[in-house]
FITOR-752841 format. One record per residue: residue number from 1; x, y, z of N, C-alpha, C in turn. Coordinates in steps of 0.05 Angstrom, whole numbers, plus 5000, padded with zeros to 4 digits. Example, Ala and Ser with C-alpha at 12.3 -4.5 7.8 and 13.67 -1.06 7.14 Angstrom:
REM residues 2
1|5264|4886|5156|5246|4910|5156|5264|4934|5156
2|5257|4955|5142|5273|4979|5143|5258|5001|5157
//
This chain:
REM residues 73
1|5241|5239|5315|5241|5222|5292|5216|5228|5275
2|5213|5233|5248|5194|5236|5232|5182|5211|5227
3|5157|5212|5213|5144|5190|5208|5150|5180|5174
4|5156|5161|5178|5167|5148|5146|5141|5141|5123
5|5141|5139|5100|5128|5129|5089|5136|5104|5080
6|5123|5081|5084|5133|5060|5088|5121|5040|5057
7|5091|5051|5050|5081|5037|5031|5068|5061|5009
8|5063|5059|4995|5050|5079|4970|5023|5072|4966
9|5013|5045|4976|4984|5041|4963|4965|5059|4966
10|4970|5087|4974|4942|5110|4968|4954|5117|4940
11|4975|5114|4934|4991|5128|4911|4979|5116|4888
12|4984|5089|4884|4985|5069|4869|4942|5071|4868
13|4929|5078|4889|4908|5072|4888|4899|5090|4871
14|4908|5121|4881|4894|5137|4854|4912|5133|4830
15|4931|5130|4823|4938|5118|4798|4921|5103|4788
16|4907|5082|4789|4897|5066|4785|4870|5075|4786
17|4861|5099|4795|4835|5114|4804|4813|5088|4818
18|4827|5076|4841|4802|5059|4854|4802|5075|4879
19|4786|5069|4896|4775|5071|4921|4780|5066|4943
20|4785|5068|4974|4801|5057|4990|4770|5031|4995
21|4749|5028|4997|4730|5016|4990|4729|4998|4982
22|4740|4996|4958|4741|4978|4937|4764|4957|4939
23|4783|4969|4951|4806|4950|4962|4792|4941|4989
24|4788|4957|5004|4782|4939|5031|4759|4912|5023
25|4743|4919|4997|4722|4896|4997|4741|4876|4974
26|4758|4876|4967|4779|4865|4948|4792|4845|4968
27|4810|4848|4995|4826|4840|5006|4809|4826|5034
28|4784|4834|5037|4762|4826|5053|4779|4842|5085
29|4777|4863|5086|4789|4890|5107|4762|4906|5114
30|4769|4927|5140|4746|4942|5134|4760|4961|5122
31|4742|4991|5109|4755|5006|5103|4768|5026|5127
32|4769|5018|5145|4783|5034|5164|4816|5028|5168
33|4813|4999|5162|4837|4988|5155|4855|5003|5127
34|4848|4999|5110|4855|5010|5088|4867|5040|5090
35|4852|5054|5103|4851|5080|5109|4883|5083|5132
36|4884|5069|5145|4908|5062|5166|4938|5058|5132
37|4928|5036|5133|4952|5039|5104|4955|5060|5095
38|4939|5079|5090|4951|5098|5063|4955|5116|5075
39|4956|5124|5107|4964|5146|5115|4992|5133|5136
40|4996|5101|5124|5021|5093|5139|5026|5099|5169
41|4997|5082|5179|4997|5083|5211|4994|5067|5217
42|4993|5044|5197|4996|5008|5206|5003|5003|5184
43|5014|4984|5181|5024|4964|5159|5014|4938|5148
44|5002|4925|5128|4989|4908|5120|5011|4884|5113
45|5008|4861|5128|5025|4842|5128|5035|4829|5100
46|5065|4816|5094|5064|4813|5066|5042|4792|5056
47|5029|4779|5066|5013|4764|5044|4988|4784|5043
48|4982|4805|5066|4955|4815|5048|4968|4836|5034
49|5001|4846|5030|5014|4862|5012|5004|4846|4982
50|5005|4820|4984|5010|4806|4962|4987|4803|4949
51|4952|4807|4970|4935|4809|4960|4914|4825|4944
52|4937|4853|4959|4933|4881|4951|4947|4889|4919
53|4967|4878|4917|4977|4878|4897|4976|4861|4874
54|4965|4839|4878|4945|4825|4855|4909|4839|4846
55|4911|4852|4867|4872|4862|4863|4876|4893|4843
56|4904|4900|4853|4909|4928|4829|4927|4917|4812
57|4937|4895|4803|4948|4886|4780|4976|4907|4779
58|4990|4902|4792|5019|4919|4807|5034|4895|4817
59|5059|4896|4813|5089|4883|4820|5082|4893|4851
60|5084|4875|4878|5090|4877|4896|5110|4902|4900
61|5133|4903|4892|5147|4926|4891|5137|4951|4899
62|5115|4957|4868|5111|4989|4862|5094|4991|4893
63|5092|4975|4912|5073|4988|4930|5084|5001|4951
64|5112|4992|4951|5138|5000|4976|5156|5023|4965
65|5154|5038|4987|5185|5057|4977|5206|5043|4990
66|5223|5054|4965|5256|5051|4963|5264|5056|4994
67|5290|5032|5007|5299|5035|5037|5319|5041|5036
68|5332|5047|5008|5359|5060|5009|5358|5087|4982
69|5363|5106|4988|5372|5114|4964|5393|5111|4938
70|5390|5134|4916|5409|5117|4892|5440|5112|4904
71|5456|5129|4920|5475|5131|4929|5486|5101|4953
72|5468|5093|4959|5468|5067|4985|5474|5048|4969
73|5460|5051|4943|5452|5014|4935|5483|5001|4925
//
């Protein structure tokens, strides 16, 4: 079984050109935490999804990939 990408927030983070740093002191995380997210080897629960995605001014959404493709939906 391959490993999924489950969330985009390294994506969304350089879009946004911030820091994994700057979110961890945003969402009150360490940055080791942060660092676990963006290489999708833990998952950040939905309310600190919700807190991550208010601190980069992003729809909850853009931080998740798609669980179905165009063909599923």
């Amino acid at each position: 079984m391959t490993k999924r990408s489950i969330n985009r927030i390294r994506v969304v983070l350089a879009e946004k050109d911030r820091a994994n740093k700057w979110l961890a002191k945003q969402v009150k995380v360490t940055p080791v935490t942060v660092s676990k997210w963006c290489s999708n080897t833990r998952q950040p629960s939905l309310e600190t999804l919700v807190k991550i995605a208010n601190a980069l001014g992003v729809d909850i959404r853009d931080l998740l990939n798609p669980t179905l493709s165009g063909n599923e939906k």
